[in-house]
ROSE-4610 file (N, C-alpha, C; in Angstrom, 1 decimal, always signed):
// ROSE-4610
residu = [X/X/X/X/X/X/X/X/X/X/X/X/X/X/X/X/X/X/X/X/X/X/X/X/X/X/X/X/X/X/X/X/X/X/X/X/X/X/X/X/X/X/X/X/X/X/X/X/X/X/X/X/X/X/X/X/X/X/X/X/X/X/X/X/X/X/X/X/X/X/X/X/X/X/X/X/X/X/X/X/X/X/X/X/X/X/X/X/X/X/X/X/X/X/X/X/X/X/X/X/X/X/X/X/X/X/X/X/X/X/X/X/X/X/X/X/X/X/X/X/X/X/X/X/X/X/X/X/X/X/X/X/X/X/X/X/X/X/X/X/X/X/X/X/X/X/X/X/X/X/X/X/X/X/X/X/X/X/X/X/X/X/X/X/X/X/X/X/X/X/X/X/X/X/X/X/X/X/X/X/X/X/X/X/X/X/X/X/X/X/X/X/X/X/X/X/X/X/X/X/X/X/X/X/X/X/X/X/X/X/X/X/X/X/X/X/X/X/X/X/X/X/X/X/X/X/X/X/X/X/X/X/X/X/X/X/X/X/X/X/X/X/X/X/X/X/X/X/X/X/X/X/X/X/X/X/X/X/X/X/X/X/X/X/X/X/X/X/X/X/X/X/X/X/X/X/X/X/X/X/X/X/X/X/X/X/X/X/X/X/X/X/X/X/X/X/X/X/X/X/X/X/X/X/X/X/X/X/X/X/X/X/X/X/X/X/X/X/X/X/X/X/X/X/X/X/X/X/X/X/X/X/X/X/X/X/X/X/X/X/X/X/X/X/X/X/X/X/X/X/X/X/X/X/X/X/X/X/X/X/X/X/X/X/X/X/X/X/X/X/X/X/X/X/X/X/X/X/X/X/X/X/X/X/X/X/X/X/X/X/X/X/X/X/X/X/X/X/X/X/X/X/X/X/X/X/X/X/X/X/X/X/X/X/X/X/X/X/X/X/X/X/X/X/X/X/X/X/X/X/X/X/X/X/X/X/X/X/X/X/X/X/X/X/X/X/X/X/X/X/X/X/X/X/X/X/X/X/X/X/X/X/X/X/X/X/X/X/X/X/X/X/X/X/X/X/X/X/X/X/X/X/X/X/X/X/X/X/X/X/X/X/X/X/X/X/X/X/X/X/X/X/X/X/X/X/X/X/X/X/X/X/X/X/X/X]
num = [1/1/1/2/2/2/3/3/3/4/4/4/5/5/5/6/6/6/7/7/7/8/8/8/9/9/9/10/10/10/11/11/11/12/12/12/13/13/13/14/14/14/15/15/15/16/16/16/17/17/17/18/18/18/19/19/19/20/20/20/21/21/21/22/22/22/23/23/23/24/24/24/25/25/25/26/26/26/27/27/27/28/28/28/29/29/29/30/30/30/31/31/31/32/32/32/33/33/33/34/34/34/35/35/35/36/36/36/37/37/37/38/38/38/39/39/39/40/40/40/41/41/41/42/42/42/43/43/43/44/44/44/45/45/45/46/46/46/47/47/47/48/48/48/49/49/49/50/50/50/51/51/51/52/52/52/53/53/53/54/54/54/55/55/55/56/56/56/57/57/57/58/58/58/59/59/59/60/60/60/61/61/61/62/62/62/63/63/63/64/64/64/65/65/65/66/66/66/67/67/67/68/68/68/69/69/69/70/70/70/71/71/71/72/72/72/73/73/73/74/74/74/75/75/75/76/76/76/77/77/77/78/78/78/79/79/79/80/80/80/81/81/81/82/82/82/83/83/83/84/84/84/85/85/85/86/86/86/87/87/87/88/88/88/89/89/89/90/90/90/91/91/91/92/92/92/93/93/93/94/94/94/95/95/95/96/96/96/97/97/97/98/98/98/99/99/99/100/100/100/101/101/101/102/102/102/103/103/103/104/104/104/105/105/105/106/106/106/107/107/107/108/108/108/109/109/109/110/110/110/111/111/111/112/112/112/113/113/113/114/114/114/115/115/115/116/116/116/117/117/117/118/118/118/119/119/119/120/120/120/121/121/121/122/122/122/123/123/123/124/124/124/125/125/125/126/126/126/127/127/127/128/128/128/129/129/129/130/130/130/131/131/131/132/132/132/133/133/133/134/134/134/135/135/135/136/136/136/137/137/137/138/138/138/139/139/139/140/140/140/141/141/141/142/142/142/143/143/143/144/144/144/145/145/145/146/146/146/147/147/147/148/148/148/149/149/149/150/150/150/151/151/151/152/152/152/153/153/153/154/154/154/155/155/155/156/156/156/157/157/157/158/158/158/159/159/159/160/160/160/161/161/161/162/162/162/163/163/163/164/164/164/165/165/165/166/166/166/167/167/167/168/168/168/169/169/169/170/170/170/171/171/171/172/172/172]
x = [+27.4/+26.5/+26.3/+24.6/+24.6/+25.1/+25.5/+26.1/+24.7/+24.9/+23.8/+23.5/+22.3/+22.2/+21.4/+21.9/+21.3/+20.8/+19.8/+18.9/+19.1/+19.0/+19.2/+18.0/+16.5/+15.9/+16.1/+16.2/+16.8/+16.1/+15.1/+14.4/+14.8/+14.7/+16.0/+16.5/+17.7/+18.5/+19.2/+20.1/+21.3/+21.9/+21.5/+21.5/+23.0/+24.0/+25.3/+26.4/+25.6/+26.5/+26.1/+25.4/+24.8/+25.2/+25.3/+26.1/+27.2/+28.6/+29.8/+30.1/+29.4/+29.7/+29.5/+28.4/+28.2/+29.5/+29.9/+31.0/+32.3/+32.3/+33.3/+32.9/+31.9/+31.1/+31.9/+33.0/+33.2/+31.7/+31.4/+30.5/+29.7/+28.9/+27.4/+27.8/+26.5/+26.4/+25.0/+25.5/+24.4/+24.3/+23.0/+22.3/+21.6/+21.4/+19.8/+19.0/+17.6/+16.6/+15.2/+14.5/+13.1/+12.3/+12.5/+11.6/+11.3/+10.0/+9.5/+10.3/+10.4/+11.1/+12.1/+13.3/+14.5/+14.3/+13.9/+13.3/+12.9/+11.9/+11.7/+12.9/+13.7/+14.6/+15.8/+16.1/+17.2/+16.8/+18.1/+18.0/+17.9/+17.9/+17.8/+17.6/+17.1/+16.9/+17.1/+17.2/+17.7/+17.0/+16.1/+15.7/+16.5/+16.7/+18.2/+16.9/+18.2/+17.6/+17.1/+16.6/+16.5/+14.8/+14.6/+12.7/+12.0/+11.0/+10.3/+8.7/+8.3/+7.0/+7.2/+8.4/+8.6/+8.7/+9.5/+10.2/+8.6/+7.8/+6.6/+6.0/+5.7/+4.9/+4.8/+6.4/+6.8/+6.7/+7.0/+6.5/+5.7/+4.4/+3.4/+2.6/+3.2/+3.2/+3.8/+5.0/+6.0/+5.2/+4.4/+3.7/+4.6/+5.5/+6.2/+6.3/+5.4/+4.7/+4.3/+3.5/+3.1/+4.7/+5.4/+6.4/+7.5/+7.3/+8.4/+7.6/+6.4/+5.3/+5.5/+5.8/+5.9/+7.0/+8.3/+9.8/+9.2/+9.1/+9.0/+8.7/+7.2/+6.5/+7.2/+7.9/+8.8/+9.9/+10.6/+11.1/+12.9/+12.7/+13.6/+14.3/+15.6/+15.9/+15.8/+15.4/+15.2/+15.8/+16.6/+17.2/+17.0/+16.5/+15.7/+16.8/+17.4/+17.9/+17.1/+17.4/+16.7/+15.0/+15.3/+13.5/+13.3/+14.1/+13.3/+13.4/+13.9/+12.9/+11.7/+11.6/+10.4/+9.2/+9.6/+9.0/+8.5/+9.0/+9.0/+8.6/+8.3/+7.8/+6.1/+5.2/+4.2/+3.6/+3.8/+3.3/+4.0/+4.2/+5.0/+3.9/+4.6/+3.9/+3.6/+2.1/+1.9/+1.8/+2.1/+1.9/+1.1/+0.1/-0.4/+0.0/+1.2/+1.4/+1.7/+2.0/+2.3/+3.4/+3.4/+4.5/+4.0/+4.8/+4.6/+4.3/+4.5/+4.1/+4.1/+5.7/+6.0/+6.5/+7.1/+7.9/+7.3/+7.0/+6.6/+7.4/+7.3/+8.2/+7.2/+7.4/+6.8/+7.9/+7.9/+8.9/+8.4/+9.4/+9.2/+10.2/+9.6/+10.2/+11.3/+11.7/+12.7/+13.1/+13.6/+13.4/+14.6/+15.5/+16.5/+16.9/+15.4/+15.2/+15.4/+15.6/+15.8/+17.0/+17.1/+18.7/+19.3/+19.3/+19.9/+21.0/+20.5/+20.8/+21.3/+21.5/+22.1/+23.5/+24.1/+25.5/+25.6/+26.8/+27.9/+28.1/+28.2/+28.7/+29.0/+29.6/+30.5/+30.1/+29.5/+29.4/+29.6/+30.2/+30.7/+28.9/+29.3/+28.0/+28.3/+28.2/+28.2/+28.0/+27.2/+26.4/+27.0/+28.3/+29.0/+30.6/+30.7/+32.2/+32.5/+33.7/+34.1/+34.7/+34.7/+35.2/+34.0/+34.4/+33.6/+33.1/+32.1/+31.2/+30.4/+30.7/+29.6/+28.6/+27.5/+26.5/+25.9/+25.5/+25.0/+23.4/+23.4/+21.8/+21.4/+20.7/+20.0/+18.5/+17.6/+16.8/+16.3/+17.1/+16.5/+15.7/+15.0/+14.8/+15.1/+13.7/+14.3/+12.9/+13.3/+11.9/+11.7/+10.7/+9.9/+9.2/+8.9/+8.3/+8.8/+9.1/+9.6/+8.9/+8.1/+7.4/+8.4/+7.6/+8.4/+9.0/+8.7/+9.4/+10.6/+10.6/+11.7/+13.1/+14.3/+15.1/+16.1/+16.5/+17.1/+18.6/+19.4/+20.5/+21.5/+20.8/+21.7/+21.3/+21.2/+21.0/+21.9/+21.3/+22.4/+21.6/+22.3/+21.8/+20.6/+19.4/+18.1/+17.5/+18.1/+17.0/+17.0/+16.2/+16.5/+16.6/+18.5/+18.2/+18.6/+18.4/+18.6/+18.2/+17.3/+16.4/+16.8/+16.6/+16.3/+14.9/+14.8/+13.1/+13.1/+12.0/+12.0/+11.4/+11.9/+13.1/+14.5/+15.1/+16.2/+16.2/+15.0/+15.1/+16.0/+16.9/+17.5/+17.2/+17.6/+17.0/+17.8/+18.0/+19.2/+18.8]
y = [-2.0/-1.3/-2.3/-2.3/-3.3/-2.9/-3.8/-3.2/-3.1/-2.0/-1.7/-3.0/-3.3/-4.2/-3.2/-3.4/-2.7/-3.6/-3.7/-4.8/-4.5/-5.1/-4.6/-5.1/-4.5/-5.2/-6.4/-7.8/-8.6/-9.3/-8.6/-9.2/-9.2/-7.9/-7.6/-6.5/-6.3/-5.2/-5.2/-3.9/-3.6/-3.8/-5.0/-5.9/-5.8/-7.4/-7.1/-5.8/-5.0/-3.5/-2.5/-2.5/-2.0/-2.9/-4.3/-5.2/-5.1/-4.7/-4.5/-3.2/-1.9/-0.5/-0.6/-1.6/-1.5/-2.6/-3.3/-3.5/-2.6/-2.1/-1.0/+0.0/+0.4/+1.5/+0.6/+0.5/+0.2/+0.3/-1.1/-0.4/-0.7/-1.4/-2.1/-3.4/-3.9/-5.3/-5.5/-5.9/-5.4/-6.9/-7.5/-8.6/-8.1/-9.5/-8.7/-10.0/-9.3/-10.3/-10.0/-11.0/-11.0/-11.3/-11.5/-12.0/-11.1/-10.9/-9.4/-9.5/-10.9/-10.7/-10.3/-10.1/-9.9/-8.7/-7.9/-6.5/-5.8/-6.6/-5.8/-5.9/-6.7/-6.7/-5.4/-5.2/-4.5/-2.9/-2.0/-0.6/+0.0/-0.4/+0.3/-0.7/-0.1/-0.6/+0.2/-0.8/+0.1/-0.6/-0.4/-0.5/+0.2/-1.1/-0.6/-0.5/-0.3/+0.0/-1.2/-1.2/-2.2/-2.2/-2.7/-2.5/-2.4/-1.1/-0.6/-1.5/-1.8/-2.5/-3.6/-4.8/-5.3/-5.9/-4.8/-5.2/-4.8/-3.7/-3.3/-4.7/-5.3/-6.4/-7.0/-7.8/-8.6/-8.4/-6.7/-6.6/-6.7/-6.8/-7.1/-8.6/-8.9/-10.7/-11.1/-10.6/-11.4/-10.9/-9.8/-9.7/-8.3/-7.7/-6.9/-5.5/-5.6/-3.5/-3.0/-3.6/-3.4/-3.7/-4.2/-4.2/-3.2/-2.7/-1.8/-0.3/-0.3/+1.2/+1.5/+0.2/+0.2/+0.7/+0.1/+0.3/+2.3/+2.5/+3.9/+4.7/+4.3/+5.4/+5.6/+4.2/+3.9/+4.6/+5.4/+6.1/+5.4/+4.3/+3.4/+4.2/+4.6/+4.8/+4.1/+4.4/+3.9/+4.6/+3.9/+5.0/+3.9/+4.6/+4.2/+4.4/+4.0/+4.1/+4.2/+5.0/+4.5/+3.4/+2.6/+1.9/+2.3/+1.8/+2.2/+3.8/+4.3/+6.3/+6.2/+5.5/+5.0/+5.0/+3.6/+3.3/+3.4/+5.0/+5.4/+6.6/+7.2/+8.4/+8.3/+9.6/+9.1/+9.4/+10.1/+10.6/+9.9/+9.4/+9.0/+9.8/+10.3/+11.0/+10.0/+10.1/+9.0/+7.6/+7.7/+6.0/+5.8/+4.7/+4.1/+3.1/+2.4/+1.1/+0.5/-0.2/-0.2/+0.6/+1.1/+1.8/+2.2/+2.1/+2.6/+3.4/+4.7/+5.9/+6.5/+6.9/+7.1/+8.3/+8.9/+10.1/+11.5/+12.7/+13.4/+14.0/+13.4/+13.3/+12.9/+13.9/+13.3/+13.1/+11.5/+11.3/+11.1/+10.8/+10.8/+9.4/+8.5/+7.4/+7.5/+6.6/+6.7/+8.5/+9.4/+11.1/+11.0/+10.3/+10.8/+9.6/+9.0/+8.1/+6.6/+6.3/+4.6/+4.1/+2.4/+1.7/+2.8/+3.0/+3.2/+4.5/+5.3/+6.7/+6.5/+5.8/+5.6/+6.3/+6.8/+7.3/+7.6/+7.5/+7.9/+9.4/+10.2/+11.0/+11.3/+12.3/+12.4/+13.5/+13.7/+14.6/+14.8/+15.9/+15.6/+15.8/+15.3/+14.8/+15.0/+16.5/+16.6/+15.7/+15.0/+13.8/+12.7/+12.8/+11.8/+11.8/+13.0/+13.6/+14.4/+14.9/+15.9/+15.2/+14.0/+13.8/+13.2/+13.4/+13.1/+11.4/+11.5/+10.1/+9.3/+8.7/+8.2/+8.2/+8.4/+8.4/+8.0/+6.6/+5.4/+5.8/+6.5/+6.7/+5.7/+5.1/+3.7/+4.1/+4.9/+4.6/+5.6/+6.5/+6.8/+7.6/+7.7/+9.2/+10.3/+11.3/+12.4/+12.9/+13.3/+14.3/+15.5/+15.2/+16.4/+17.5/+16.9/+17.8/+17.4/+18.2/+17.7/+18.8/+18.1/+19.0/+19.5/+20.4/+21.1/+20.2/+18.7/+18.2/+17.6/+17.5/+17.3/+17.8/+17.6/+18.8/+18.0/+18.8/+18.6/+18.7/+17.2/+16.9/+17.4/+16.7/+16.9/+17.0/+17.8/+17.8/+17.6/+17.0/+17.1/+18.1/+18.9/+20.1/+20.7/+21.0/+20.8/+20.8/+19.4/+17.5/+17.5/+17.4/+16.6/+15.6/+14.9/+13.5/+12.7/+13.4/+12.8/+14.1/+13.9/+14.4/+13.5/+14.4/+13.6/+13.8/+12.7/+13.4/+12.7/+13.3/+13.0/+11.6/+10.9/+11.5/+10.9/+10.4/+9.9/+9.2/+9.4/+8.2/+9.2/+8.5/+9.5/+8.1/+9.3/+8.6/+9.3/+8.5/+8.8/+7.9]
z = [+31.3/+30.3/+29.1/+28.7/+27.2/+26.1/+25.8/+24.1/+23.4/+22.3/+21.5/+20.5/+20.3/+19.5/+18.4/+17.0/+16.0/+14.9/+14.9/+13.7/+12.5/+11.2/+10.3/+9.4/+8.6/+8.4/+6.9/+7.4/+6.6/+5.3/+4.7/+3.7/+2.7/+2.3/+0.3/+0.7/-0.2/-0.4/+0.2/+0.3/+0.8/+2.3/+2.5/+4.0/+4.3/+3.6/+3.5/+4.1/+2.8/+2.9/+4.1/+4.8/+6.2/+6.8/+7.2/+8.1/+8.2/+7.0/+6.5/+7.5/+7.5/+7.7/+9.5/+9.3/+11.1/+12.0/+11.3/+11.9/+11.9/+11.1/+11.5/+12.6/+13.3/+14.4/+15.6/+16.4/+18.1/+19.0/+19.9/+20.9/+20.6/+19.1/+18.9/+18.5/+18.9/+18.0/+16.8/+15.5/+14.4/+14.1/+13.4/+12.6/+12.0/+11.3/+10.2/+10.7/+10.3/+11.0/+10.4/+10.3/+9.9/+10.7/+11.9/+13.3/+14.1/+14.1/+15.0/+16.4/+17.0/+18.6/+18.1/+17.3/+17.5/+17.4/+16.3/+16.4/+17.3/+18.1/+19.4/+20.1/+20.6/+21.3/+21.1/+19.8/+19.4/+19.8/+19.8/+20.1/+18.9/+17.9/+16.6/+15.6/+14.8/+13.3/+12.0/+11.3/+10.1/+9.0/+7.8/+6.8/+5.6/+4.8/+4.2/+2.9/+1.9/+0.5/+0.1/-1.2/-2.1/-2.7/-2.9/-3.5/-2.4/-2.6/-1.7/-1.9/-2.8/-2.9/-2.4/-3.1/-2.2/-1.0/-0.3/+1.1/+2.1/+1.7/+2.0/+1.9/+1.1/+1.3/+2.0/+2.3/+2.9/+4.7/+5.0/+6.0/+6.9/+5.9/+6.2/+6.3/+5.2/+5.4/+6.5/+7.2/+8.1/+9.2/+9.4/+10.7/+11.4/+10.3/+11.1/+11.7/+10.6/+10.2/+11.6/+12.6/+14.1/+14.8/+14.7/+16.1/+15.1/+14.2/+13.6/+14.0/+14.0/+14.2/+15.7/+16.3/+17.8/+18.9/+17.9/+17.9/+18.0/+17.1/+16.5/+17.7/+17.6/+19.0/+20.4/+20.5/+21.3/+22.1/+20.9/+20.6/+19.8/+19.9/+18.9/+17.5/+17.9/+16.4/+15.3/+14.2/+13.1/+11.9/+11.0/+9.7/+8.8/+7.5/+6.0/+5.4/+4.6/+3.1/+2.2/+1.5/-0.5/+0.0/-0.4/+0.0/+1.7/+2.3/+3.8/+4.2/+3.1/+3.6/+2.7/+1.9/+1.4/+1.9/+2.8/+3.8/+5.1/+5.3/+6.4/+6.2/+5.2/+4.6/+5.0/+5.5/+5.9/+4.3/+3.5/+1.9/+1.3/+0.0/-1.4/-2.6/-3.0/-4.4/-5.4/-6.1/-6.9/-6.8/-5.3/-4.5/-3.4/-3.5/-2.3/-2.1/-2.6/-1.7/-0.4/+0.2/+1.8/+1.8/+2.7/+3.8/+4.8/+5.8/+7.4/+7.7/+7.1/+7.3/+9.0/+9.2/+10.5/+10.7/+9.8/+9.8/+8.6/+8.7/+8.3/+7.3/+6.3/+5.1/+3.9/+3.2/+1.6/+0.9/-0.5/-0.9/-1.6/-3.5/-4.3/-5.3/-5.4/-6.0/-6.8/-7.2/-8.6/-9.1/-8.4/-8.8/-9.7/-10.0/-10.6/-11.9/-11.9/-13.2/-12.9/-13.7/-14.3/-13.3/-13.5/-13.2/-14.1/-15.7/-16.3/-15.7/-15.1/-14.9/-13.6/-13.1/-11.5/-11.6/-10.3/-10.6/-9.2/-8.9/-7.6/-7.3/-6.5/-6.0/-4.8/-4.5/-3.5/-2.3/-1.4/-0.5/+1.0/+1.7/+2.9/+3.8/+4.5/+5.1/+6.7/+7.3/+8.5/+9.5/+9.3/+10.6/+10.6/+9.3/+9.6/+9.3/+9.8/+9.9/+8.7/+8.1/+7.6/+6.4/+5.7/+4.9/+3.8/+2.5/+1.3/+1.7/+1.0/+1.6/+0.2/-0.2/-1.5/-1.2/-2.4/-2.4/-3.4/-3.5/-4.8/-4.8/-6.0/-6.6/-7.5/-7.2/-8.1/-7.7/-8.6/-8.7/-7.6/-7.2/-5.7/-5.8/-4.3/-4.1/-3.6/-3.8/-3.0/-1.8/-0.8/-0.5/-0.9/-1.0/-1.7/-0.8/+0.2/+1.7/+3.0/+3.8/+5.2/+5.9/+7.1/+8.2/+9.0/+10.2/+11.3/+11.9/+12.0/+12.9/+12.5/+11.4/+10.5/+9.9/+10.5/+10.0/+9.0/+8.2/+7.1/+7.1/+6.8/+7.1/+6.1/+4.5/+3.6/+2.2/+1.2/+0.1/-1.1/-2.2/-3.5/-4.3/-4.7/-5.3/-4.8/-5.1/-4.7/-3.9/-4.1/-3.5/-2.4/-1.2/-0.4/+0.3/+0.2/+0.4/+2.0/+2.9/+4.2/+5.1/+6.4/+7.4/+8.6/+9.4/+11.0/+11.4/+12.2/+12.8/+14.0/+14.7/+15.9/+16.6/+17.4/+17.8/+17.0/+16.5/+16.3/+14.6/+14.0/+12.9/+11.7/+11.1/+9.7/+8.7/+7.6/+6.2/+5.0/+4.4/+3.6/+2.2]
């Protein structure tokens, strides 16, 4: 049987720390990469955090936005963090900048303010076992709408900040 290969997308942000976590998972093998072939190649991907206008750009400059839309229809898991639920949101409130617009989700930029206001907390997080889990707000967001096809994983108070959708992509 192949080992899973899980891509990590490698332009900005939280690359490292999604590389770090997936070596701990038994049973995959994870990189990060900017090269549409290696993307196609892998069983997953992951669009970590970090600047959403940004890393949008660049997607598009690198040629990648079609073999990541492709991945998708595919039925390729795909999971967003912070910028990549961003960018995988098919709505953003008050934004037209690039994003992919793959998953039926409206999001809402910066919801919980500034760097200044960023903060940690703590929630158990079913989908990923039974024990308290951090959760680094920098800037993040939240969604604001999730369709039928969309089910909803996890909220902090409210908000909510992680969805599954079909078939497999989560966002957190």
């Amino acid at each position: 049987m192949k080992t899973p290969a899980i891509a990590v997308l490698g332009i900005q942000g939280g690359i490292e720390e999604h590389l770090a976590m997936l070596k701990t998972v038994p049973g995959i093998e994870a990189f990060s990469t900017i090269k549409a072939h290696e993307l196609e190649a892998s069983d997953g991907i992951i669009l970590p955090g970090g600047e959403s206008t940004a890393i949008g750009k660049l997607i598009e400059d690198f040629g990648l936005a079609h073999c990541i839309k492709q991945k998708a229809q595919a039925g390729t898991p795909i999971w967003g963090t912070c910028a990549g639920a961003i960018l995988l949101a098919k709505h953003i409130e008050n934004d037209f900048r690039r994003h992919l617009k793959l998953m039926d989700i409206t999001i809402q930029r910066n919801a919980y303010g500034t760097q200044i206001n960023s903060f940690i907390d703590y929630h158990i997080l079913p989908f990923l076992g039974g024990e308290h889990f951090p959760l680094v707000f920098i800037r993040a967001p939240i969604i604001t709408k999730a369709d039928d096809t969309v089910k909803v994983l996890a909220k902090h108070g409210n908000d909510i900040i992680a969805t599954t959708g079909k078939p497999y992509s989560y966002h957190l």
